[in-house]
DOSE-826951 format. One record per residue (C-alpha): residue number from 1; x, y, z. Coordinates in steps of 0.02 Angstrom, whole numbers, padded with zeros to 5 digits, always signed. Example, Ala and Ser with C-alpha at 12.3 -4.5 7.8 and 13.67 -1.06 7.14 Angstrom:
BEGIN
nr->1 | c1->+00615 | c2->-00225 | c3->+00390
nr->2 | c1->+00684 | c2->-00053 | c3->+00357
end
This chain:
BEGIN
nr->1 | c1->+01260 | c2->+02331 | c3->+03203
nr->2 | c1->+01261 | c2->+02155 | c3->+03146
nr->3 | c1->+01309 | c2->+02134 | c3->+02972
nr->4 | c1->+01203 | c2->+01984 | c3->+02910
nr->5 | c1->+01257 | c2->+01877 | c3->+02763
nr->6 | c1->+01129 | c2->+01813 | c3->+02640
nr->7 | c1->+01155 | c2->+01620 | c3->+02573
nr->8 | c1->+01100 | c2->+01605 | c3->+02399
nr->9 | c1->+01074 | c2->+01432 | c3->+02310
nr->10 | c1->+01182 | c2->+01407 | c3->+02211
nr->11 | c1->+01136 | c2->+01425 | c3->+02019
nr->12 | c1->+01226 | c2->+01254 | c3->+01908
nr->13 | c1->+01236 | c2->+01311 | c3->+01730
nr->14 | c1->+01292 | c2->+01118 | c3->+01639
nr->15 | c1->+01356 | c2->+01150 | c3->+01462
nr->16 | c1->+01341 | c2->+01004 | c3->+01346
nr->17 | c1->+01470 | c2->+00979 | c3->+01223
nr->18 | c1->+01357 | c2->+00831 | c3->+01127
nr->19 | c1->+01278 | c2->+00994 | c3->+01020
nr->20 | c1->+01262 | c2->+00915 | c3->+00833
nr->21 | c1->+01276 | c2->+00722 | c3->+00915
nr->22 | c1->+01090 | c2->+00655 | c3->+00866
nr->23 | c1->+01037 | c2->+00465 | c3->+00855
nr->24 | c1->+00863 | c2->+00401 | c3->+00828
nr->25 | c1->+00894 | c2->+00230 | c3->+00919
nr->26 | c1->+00902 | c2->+00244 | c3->+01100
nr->27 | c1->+01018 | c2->+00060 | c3->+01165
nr->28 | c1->+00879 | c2->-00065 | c3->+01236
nr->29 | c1->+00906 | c2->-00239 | c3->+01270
nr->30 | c1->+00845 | c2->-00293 | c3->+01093
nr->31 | c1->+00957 | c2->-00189 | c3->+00973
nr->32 | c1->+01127 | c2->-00201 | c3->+01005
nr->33 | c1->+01192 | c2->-00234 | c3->+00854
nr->34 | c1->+01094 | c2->-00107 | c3->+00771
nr->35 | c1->+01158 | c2->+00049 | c3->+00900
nr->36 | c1->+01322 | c2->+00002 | c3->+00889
nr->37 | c1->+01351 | c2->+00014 | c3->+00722
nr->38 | c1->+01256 | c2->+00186 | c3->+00712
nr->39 | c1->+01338 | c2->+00256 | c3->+00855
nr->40 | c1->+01518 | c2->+00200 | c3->+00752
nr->41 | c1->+01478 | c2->+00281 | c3->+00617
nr->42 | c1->+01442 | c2->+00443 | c3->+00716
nr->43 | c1->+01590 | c2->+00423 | c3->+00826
nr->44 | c1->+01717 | c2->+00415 | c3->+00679
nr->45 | c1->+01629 | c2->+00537 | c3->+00590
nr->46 | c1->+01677 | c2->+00643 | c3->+00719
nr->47 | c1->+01863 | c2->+00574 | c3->+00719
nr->48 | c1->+01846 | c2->+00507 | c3->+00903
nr->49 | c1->+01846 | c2->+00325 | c3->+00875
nr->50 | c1->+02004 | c2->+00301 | c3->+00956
nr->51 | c1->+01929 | c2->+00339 | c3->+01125
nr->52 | c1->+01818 | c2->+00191 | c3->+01103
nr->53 | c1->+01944 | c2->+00085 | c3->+00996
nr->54 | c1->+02110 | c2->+00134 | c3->+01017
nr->55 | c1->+02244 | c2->+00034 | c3->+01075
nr->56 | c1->+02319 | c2->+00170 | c3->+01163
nr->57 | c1->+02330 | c2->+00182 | c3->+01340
nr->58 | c1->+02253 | c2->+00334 | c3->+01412
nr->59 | c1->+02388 | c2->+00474 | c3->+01477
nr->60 | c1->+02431 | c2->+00501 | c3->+01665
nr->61 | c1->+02350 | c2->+00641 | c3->+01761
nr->62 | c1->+02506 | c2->+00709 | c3->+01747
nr->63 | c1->+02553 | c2->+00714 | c3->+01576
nr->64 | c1->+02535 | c2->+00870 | c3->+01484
nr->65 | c1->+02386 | c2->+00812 | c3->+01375
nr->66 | c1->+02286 | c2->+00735 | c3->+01511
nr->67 | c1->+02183 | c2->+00876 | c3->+01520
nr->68 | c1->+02134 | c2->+00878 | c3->+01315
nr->69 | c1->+02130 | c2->+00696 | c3->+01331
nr->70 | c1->+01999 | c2->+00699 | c3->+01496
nr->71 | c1->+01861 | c2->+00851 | c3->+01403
nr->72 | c1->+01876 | c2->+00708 | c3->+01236
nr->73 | c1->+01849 | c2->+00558 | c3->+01337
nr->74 | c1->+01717 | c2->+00627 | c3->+01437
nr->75 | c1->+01631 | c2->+00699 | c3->+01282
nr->76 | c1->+01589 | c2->+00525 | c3->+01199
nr->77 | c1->+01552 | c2->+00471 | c3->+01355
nr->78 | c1->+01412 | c2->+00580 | c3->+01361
nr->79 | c1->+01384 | c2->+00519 | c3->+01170
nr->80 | c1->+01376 | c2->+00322 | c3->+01221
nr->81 | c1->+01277 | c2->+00358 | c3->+01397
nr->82 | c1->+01145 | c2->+00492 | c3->+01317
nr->83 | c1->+01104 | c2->+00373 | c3->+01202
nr->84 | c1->+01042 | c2->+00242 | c3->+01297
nr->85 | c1->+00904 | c2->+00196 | c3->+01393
nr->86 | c1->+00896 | c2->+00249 | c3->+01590
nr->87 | c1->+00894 | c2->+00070 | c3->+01654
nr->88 | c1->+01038 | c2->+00008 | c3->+01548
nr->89 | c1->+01127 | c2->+00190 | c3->+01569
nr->90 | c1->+01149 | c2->+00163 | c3->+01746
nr->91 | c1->+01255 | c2->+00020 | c3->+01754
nr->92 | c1->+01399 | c2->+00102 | c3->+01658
nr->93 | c1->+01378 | c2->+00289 | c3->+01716
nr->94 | c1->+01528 | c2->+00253 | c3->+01846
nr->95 | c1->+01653 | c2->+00180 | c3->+01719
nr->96 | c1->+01832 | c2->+00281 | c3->+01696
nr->97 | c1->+01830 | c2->+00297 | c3->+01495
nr->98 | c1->+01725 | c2->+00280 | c3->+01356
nr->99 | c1->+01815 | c2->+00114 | c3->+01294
nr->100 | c1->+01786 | c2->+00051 | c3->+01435
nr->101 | c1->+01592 | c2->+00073 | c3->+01427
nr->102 | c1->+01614 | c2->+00023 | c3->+01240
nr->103 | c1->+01698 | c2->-00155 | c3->+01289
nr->104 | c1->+01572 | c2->-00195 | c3->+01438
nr->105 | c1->+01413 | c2->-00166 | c3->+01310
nr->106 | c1->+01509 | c2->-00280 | c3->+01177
nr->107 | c1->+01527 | c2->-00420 | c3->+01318
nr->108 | c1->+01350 | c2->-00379 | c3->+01348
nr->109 | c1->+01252 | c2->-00400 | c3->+01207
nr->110 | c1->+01356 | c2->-00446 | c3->+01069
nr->111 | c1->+01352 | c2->-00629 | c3->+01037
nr->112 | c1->+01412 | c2->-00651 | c3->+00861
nr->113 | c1->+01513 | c2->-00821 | c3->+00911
nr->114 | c1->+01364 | c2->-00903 | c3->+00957
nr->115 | c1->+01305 | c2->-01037 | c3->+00819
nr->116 | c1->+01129 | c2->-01028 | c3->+00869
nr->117 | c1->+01125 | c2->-00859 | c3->+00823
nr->118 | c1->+01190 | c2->-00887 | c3->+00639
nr->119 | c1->+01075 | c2->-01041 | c3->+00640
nr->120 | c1->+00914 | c2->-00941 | c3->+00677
nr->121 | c1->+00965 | c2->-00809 | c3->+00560
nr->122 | c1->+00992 | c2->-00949 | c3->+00432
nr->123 | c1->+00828 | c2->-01023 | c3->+00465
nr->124 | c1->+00744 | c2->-00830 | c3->+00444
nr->125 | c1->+00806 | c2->-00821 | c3->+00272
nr->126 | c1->+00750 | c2->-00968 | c3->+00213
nr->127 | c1->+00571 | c2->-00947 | c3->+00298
nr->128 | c1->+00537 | c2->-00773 | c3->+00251
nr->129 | c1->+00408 | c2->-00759 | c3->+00124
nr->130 | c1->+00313 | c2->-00604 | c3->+00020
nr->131 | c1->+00156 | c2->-00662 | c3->+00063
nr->132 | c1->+00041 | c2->-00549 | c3->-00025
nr->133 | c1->+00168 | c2->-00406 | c3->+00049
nr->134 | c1->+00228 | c2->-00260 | c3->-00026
nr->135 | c1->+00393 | c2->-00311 | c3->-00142
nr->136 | c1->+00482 | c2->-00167 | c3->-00058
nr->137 | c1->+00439 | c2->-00261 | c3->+00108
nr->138 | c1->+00483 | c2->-00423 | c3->+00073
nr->139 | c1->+00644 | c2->-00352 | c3->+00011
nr->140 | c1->+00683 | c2->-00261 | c3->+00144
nr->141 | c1->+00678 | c2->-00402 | c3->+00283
nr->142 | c1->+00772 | c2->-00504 | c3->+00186
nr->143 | c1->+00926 | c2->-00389 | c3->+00170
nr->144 | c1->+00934 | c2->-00348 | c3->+00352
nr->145 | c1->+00970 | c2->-00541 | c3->+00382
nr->146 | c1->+01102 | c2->-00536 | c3->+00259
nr->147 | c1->+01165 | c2->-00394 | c3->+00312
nr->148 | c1->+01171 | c2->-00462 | c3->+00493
nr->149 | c1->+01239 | c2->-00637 | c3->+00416
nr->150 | c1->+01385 | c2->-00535 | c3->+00344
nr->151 | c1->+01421 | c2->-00449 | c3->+00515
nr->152 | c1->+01440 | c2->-00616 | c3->+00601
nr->153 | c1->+01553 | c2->-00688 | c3->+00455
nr->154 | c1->+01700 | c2->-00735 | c3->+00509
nr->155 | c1->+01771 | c2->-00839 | c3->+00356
nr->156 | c1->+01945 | c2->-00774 | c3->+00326
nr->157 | c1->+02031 | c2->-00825 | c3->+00168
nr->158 | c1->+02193 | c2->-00756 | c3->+00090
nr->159 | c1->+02197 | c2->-00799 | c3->-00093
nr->160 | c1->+02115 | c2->-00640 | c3->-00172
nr->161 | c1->+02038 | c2->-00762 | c3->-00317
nr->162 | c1->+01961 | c2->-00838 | c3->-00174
nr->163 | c1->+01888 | c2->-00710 | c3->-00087
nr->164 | c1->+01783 | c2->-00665 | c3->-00273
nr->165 | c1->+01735 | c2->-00842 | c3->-00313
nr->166 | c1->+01674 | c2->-00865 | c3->-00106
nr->167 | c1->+01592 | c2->-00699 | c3->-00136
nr->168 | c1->+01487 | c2->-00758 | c3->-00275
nr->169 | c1->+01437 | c2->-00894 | c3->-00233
nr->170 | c1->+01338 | c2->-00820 | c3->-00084
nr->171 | c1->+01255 | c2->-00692 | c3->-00197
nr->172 | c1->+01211 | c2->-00830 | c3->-00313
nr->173 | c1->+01132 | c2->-00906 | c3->-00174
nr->174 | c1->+01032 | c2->-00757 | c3->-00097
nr->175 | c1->+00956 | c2->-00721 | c3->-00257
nr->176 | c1->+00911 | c2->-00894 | c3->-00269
nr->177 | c1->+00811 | c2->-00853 | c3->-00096
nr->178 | c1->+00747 | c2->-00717 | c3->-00151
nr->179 | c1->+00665 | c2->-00774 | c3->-00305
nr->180 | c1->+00595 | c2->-00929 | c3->-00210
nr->181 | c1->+00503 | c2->-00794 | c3->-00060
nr->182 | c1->+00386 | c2->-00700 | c3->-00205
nr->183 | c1->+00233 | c2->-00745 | c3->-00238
nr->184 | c1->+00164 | c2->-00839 | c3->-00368
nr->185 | c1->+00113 | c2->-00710 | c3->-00504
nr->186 | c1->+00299 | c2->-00661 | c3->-00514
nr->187 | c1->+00331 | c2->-00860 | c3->-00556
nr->188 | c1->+00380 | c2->-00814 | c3->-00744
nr->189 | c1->+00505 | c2->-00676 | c3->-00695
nr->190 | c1->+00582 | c2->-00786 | c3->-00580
nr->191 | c1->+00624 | c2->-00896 | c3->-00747
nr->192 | c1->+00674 | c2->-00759 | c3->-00855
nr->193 | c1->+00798 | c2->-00691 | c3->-00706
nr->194 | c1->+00868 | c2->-00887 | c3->-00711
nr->195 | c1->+00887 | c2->-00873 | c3->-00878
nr->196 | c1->+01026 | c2->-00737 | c3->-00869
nr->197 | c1->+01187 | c2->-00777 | c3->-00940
nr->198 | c1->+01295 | c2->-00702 | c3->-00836
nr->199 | c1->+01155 | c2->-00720 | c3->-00689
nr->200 | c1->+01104 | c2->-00555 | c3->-00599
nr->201 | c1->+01149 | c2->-00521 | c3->-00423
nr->202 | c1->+01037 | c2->-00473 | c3->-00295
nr->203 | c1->+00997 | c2->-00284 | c3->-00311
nr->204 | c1->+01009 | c2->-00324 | c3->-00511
nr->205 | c1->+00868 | c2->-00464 | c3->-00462
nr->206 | c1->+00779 | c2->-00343 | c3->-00357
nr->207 | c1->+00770 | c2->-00204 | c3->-00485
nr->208 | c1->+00704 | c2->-00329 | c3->-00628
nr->209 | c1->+00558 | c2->-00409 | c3->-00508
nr->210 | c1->+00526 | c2->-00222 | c3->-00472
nr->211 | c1->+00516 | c2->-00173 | c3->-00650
nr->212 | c1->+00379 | c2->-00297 | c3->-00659
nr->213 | c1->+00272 | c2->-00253 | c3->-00537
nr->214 | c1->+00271 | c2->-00085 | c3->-00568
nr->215 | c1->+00214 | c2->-00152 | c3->-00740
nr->216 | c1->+00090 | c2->-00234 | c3->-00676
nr->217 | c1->+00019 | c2->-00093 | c3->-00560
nr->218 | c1->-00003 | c2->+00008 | c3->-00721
nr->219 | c1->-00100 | c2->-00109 | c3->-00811
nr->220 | c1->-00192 | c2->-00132 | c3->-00672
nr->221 | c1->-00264 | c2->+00048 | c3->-00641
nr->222 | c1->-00283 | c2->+00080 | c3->-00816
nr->223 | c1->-00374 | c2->-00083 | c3->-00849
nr->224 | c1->-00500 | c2->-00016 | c3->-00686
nr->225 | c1->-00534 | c2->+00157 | c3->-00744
nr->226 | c1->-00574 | c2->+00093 | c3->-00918
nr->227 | c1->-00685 | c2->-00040 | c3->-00868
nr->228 | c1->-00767 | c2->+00110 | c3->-00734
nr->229 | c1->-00779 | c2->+00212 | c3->-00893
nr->230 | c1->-00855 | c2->+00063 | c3->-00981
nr->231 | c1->-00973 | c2->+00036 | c3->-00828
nr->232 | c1->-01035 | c2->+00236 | c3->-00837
nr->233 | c1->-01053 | c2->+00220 | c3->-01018
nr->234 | c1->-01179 | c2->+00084 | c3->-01026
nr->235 | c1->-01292 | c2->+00164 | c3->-00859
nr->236 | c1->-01312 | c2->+00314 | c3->-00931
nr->237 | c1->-01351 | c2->+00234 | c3->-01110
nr->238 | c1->-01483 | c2->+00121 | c3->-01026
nr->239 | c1->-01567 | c2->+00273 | c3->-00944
nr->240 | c1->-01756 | c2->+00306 | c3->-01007
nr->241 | c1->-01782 | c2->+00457 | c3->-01112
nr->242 | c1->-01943 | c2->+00549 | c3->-01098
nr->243 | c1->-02007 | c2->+00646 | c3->-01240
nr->244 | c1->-02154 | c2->+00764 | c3->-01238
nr->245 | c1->-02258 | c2->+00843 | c3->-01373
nr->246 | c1->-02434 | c2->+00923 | c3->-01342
nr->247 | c1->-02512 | c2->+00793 | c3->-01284
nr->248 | c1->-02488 | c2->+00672 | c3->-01112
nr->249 | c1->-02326 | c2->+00597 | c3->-01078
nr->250 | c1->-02249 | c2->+00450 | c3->-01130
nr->251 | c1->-02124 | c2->+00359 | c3->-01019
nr->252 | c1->-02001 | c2->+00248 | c3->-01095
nr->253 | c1->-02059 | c2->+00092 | c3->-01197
nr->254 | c1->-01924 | c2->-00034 | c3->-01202
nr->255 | c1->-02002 | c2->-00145 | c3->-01334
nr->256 | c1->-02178 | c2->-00156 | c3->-01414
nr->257 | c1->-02213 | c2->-00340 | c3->-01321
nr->258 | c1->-02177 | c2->-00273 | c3->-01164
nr->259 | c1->-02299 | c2->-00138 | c3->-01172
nr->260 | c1->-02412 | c2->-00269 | c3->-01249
nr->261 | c1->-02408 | c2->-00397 | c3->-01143
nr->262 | c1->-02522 | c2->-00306 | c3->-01019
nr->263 | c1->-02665 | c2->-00300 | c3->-01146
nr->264 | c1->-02638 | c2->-00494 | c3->-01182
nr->265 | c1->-02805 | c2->-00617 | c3->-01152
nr->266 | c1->-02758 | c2->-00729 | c3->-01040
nr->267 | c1->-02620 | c2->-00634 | c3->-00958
nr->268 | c1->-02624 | c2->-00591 | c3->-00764
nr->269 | c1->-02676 | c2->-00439 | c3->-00732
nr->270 | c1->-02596 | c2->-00317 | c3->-00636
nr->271 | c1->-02663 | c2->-00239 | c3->-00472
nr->272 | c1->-02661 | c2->-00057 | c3->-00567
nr->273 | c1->-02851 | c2->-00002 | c3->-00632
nr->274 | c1->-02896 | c2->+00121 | c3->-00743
nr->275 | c1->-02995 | c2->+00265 | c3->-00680
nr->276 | c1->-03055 | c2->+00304 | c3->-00858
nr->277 | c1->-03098 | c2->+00153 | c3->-00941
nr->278 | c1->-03117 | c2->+00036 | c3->-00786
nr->279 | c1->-02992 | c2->-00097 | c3->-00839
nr->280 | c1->-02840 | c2->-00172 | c3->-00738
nr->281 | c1->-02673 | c2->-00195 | c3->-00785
nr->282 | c1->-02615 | c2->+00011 | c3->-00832
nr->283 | c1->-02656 | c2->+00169 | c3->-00754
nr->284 | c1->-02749 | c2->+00332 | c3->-00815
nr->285 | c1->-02578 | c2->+00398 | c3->-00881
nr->286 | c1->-02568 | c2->+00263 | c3->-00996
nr->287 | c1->-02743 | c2->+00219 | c3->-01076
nr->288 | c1->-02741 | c2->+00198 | c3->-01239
nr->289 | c1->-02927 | c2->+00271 | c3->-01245
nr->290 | c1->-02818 | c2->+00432 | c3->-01190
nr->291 | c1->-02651 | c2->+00428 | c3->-01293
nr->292 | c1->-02710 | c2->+00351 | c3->-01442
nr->293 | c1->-02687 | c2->+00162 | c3->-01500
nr->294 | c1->-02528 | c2->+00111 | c3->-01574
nr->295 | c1->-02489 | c2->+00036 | c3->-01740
nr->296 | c1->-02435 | c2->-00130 | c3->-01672
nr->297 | c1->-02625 | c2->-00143 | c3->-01574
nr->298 | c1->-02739 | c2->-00302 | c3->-01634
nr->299 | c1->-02899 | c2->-00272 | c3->-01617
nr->300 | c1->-02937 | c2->-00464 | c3->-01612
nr->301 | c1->-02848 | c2->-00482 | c3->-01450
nr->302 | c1->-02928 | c2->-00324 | c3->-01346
nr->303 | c1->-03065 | c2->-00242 | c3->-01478
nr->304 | c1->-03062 | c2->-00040 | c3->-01450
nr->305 | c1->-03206 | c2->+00013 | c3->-01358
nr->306 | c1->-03342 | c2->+00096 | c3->-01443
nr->307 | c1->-03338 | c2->+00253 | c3->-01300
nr->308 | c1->-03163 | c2->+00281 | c3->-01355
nr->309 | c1->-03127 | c2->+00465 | c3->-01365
nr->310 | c1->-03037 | c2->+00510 | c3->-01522
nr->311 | c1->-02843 | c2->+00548 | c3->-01494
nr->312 | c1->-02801 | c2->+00735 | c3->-01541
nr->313 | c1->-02620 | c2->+00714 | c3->-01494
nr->314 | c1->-02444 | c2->+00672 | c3->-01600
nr->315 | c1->-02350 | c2->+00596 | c3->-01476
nr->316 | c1->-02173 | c2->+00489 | c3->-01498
nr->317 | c1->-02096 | c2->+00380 | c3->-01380
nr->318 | c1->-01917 | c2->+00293 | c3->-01395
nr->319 | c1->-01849 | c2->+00164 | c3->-01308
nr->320 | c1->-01659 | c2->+00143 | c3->-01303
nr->321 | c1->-01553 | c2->-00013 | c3->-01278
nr->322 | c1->-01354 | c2->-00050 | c3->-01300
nr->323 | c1->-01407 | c2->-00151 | c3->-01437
nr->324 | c1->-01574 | c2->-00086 | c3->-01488
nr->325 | c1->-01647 | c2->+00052 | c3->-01520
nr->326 | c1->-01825 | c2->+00059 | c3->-01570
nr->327 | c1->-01927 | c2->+00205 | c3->-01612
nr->328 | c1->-02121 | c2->+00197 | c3->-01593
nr->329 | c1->-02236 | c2->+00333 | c3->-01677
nr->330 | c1->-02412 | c2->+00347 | c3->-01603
nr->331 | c1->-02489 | c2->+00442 | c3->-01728
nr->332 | c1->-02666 | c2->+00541 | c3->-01741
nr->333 | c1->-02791 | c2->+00433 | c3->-01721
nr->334 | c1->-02987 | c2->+00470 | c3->-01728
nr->335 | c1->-03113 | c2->+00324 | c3->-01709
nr->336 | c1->-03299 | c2->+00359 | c3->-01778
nr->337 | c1->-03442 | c2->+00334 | c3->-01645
nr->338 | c1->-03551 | c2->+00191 | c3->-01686
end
């Protein structure tokens, strides 16, 4: 009997050591200078950035350390290559060490000596505007420049004095930037900042211009809600009141010549006509053969009708305005049949 022999695949189990090693910015061909100084930070913050800065020369395979040196070396390799993107990933996969990798990307990308690059970041600062922008915004882009305008700096100076006076003389100068980017409504703060004896540096500048607008945001929303307040105040005060009593009802009179005016010789006449009386120019609803003739009525202009039923209702109507407020009593009236 044959003994037969099974072939299993084989099962690779890879065990990462980069647990705890997490970047948000994956290495493109745009942001260089941005990954590597994240991925510094998180290399010496792990004490390894010897393996990508040293000046040591890596131990022979076989010294005794080789082998603690190798699992390091490989581990921020697998830092630096995880953390960038496949195409770029693949041209450095088959380098020995992780300085290596480190130097090729610097050769790469980095172009700090290059005087068009200071030039155009020059130009950026001076260019960059709020432009209606958030403050925070405006801010914001103008300190990564600087920021990537200090990077590049390579003026070296050894008098100490020196170094202070050099020093603030380009803060005096970014503030003066600063101040000239806002927009116009911040034109007096930009004096008062000027103003300052000894002047304010940037994040000093920053804060005051903030102050300000938050200021100004304030007044702002409280100067909308009370003027919406205001708004709600005078619709509901100009909305018509209806009063009854026993008799018909009265809708709002505004003033006594505007209920007048329909009753006027000479006047156009509405299209409305009176079912009761026969006249244009008012409804049934508001006949005065019906409701009663006010106090204000002249006879000389529209004489009452002799046919004119005798009013056995108190009614009261008043008409409200912001500024006036009239009341109108249409008392009990009878009229004797000629």
């Amino acid at each position: 009997m044959n003994d037969k022999t099974t072939e299993s695949t084989p099962i690779i189990h890879v065990q990462t050591e980069n647990s705890g090693f997490t970047t948000s910015v994956i290495l493109t061909e745009t942001n260089y200078n941005v990954w590597s100084q994240i991925m510094e930070m998180q290399i010496a913050g792990r004490e390894n950035l010897e393996y990508i800065m040293g000046k040591t020369q890596p131990p022979q395979d076989t010294d005794a350390g080789y082998s603690r040196w190798y699992a390091e070396n490989q581990k921020v390799k697998g830092w630096l290559l995880t953390s960038m993107s496949p195409d770029i990933m693949k041209r450095y996969i088959r380098l020995r060490t992780a300085r290596e990798i480190w130097n090729a990307l610097s050769k790469a990308f980095y172009d700090g000596s290059d005087e068009s690059q200071l030039f155009s970041l020059n130009q950026k600062t001076f260019s960059t505007k709020q432009m209606g922008r958030p403050l925070s915004t405006y801010y914001g882009d103008l300190m990564e420049i600087f920021q990537e305008l200090d990077h590049r700096d390579r003026t070296e100076m050894k008098d100490p004095d020196d170094v202070i006076t050099y020093r603030r003389s380009v803060e005096r100068l970014r503030v003066h930037i600063f101040l000239n980017g806002l927009d116009a409504e911040f034109e007096q703060i930009q004096g008062e900042i000027l103003r300052k004896d000894p002047i304010l540096d940037l994040e000093e500048a920053h804060a005051y211009v903030r102050r300000d607008a938050v200021r100004r945001a304030t007044l702002n929303n409280e100067t909308g809600a009370g003027h919406t307040k205001s708004s709600t105040m005078m619709a509901r005060r100009g909305k018509p009141r209806i009063y009854r009593s026993n008799g018909p009802t009265i809708e709002k009179i505004r003033t006594s010549e505007t209920q007048n005016s329909s009753y006027e010789i000479g006047k156009a006449k509405s299209e409305y006509v009176c079912t009761h009386c026969g006249e244009t120019g008012h409804t049934k609803m508001k006949c005065y053969e019906l409701i009663g003739y006010p106090e204000w009525w002249d006879p000389a202009k529209a004489p009452r009708k002799r046919n004119s039923k005798p009013n056995t209702h108190a009614l009261v109507a008043v008409a409200e305005h912001p500024s006036i407020k009239t009341m109108i009593s249409l008392t009990t009236k009878e009229e004797s049949v000629a």
